[in-house]
Structures are given as C-alpha cells and as structure tokens.
C-alpha positions as CSV (number, residue, x, y, z in Angstrom):
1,X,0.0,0.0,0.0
2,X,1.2,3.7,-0.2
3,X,1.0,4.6,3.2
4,X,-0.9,7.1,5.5
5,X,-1.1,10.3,3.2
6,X,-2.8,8.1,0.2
7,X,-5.2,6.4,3.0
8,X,-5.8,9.9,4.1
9,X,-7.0,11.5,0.4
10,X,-8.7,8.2,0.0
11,X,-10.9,8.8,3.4
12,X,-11.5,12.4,2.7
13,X,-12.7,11.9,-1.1
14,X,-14.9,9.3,0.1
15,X,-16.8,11.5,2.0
16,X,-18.0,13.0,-0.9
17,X,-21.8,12.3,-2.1
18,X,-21.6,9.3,-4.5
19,X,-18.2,8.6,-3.6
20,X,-17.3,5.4,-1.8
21,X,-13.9,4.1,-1.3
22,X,-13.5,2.1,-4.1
23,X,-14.0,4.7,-6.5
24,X,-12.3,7.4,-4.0
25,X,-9.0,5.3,-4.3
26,X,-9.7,5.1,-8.3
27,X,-9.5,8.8,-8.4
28,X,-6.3,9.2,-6.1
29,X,-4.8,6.6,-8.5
30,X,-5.6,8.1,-11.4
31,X,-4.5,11.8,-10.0
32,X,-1.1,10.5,-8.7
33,X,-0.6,8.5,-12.5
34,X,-1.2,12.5,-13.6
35,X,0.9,14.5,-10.3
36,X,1.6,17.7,-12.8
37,X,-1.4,17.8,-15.1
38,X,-3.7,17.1,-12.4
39,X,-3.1,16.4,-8.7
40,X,-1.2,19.2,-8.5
41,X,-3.7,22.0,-10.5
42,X,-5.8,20.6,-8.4
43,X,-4.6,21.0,-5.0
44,X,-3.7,24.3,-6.4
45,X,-7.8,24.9,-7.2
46,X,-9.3,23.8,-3.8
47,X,-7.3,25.8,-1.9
48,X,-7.5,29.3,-3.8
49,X,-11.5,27.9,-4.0
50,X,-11.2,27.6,0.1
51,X,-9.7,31.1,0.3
52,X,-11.8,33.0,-2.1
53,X,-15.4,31.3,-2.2
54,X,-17.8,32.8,0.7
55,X,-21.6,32.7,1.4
56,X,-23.3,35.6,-0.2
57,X,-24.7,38.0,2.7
58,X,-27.9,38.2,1.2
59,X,-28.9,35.3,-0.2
60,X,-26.6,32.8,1.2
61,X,-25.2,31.4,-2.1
62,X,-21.5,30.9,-2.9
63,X,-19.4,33.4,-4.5
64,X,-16.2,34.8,-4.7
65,X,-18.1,38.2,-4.1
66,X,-20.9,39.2,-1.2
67,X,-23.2,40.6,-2.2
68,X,-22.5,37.6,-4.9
69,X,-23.5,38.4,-8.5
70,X,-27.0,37.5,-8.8
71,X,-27.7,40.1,-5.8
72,X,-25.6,42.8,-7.3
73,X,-27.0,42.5,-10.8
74,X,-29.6,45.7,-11.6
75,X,-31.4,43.9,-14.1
76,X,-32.7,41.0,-11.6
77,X,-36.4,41.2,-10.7
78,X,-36.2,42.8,-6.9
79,X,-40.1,41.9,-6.4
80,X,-39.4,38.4,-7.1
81,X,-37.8,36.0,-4.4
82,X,-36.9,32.1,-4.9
83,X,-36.6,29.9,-1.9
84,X,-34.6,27.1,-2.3
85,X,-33.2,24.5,0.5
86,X,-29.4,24.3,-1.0
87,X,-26.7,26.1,-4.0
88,X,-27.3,23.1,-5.9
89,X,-30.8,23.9,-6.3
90,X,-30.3,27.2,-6.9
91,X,-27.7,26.4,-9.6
92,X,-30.3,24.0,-11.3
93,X,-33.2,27.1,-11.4
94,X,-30.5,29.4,-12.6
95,X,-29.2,26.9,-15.5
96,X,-32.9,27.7,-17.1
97,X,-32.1,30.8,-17.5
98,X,-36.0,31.5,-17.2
99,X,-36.0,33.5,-13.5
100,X,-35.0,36.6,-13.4
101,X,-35.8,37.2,-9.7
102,X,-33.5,37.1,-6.4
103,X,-33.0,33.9,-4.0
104,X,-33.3,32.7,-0.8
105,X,-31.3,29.8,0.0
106,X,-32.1,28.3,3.2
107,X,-29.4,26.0,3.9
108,X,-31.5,22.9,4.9
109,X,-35.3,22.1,5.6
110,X,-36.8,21.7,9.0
111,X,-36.7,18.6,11.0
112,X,-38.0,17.9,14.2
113,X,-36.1,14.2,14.3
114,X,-32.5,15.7,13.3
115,X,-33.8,18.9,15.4
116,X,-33.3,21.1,12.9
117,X,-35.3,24.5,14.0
118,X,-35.9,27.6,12.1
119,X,-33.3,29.1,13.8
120,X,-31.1,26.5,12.6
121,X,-32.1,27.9,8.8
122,X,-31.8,31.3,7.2
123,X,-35.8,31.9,8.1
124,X,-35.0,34.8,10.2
125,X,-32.9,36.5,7.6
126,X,-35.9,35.4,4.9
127,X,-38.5,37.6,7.0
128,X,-36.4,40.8,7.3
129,X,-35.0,40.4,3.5
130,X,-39.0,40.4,2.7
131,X,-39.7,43.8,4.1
132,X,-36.5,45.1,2.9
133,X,-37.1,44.0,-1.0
134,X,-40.5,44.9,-0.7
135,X,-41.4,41.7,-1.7
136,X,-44.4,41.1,-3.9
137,X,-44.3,37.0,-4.8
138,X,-42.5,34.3,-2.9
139,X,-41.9,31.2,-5.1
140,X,-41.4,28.4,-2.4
141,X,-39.0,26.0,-4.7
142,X,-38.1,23.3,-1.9
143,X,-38.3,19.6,-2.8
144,X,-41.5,17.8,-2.5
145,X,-40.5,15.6,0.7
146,X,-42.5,15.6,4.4
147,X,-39.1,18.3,5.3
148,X,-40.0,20.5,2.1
149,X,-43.5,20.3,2.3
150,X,-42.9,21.3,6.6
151,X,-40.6,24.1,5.8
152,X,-43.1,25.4,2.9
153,X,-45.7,25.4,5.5
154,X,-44.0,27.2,8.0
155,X,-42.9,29.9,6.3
156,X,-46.6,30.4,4.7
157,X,-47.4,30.6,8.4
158,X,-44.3,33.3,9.0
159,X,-45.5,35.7,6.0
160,X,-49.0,35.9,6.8
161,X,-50.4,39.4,7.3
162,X,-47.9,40.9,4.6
163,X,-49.1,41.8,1.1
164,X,-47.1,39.2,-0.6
165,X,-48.5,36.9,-3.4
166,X,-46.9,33.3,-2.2
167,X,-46.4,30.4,-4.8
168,X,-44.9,27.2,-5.1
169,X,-43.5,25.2,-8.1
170,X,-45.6,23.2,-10.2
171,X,-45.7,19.7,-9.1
172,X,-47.2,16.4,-11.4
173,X,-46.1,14.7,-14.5
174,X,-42.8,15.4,-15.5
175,X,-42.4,16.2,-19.2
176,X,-41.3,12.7,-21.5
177,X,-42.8,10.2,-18.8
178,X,-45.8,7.3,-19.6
179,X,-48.4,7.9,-16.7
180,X,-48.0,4.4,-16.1
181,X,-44.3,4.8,-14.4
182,X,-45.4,7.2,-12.4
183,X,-46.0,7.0,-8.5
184,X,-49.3,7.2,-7.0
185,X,-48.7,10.3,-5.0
186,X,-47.0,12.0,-8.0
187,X,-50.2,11.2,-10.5
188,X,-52.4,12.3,-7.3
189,X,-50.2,15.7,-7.4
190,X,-51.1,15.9,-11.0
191,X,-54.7,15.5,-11.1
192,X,-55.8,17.9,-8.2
193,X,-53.2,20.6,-9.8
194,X,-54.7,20.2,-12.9
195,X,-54.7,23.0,-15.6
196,X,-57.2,24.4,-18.1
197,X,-55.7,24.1,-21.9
C-alpha cells in the first residue's frame, strides 16, 4: 500500500456524495498517474477555491463576491424572491435561464427528528429580506419531501399578514414520462393541480 497520506486522500474523497472508497482510491490513483497535469492543478484549485469562495450576505449562495453576483446584478427582478433549500438547487433554477428574480437559500429544511429548527435555517434573515425588498411574490421552490412540504408550511405561516402573493412550483407529471411509471402520489399531485388548456 502507499502509506498514510494516500489512506488519508482516500478517506476524505470518500466523504464526498456518490463517492465510496473504491471509486475514492480510483481517483487518487488516477491523480497521482497524472501528479503535474492534475493532482497538483488541483490541489492548487481547492485551496485558492477555500480562500476566495464565501456565502453571499444576502442570499446565502457561494461566491467569490458578497453581495455575490446575482444580488448585485440591476437587471434581476427585486419583487421576485426564490426559496430554495441548498446552491445546488439554486444552480439548477439558474441553468434555465427563465428567473430573473432574487433567491433565498435556506441551507436545509426543518426537521423535528434531526432537530433542525428555524433558527437553525436562514428563516430569520428570509422575514427581514422580505420587508426590505419589498417583496411582492414568494416562489417556495423546496423539494417535494414531508421536510420540504414542513418548511413550505411554515414559512406560509411566517408571511401571513404581509401583502405578498406566495407560490410554489408546479408539481405532477414530468415532461417525457408514460403515466404508467409514475408514482401514486406523483399522479395524485397531477390531477388535483390540474390546468385548463
């Protein structure tokens, strides 16, 4: 075996999502076969990426700026504000390029068994941003699970009283899919938010 520092690189990369240590000790491999093409750019990377990447004061995202570009950029939609739970799902409503609006990333849903309070989220900081954007519609994007669905709930609960038109993304039959793959719940979802044509 190589030693420690390989078992070391092997451990930490198999922390990773969708990384176990078979394919985490693939990788190392493979990066010490290629030391100056990639190991090496790439130790170089994470750590100016560790130095220079920060949560965006506003919306939480990463950036290497705060307020991070999509809060600084004039031509965004200021009535407009996206919950998501995470970046990644920001990132994947962004990659449409069809909302023009601000975010709000939470950093997590609730959760009463992993005791995860609002206080634990970026709620707080969601209220005051509301009153501060003048918000007119808040587009709840968090994933359709018992957390999301708890989360969505609760902040419904928080906003009441304020003059804001709250929404939620479409939920039902995703485009290219035969109805008879489809889940119960998911062809229940579709029916009762059913659409005239």
């Amino acid at each position: 075996m190589l030693g420690p520092d390989f078992e070391n690189i092997v451990r930490l990369l198999s922390r990773m999502p969708g990384i176990g240590s078979r394919s985490a000790r693939r990788i190392v491999l493979h990066m010490l076969d290629n030391k100056d093409n990639m190991m090496l750019p790439l130790a170089e990377s994470l750590q100016k990426a560790a130095i220079d990447i920060q949560n965006c004061q506003d919306c939480h995202t990463l950036d290497t700026s705060s307020p991070c570009h999509i809060c600084a950029a004039m031509t965004r939609d200021r009535s407009l504000l996206c919950i998501v739970e995470n970046v990644a799902d920001l990132w994947a409503l962004e990659r449409t390029g069809s909302y023009k609006g601000l975010y709000h990333v939470l950093g997590g849903t609730l959760s009463a068994l992993d005791g995860v309070s609002p206080d634990d989220l970026h709620i707080p900081h969601l209220i005051t941003r509301l009153d501060e954007l003048q918000t007119q519609e808040l587009i709840i994007a968090l994933n359709a699970t018992v957390e999301g669905q708890t989360t969505a709930h609760y902040i419904t609960d928080c906003v009441k009283g304020r003059d804001i038109k709250i929404t939620r993304l479409a939920r039902g039959v995703p485009i290219g899919s035969a109805l008879d793959y489809l889940d119960d719940n998911t062809l229940v979802t579709a029916l009762d938010s059913r659409s005239a044509m």
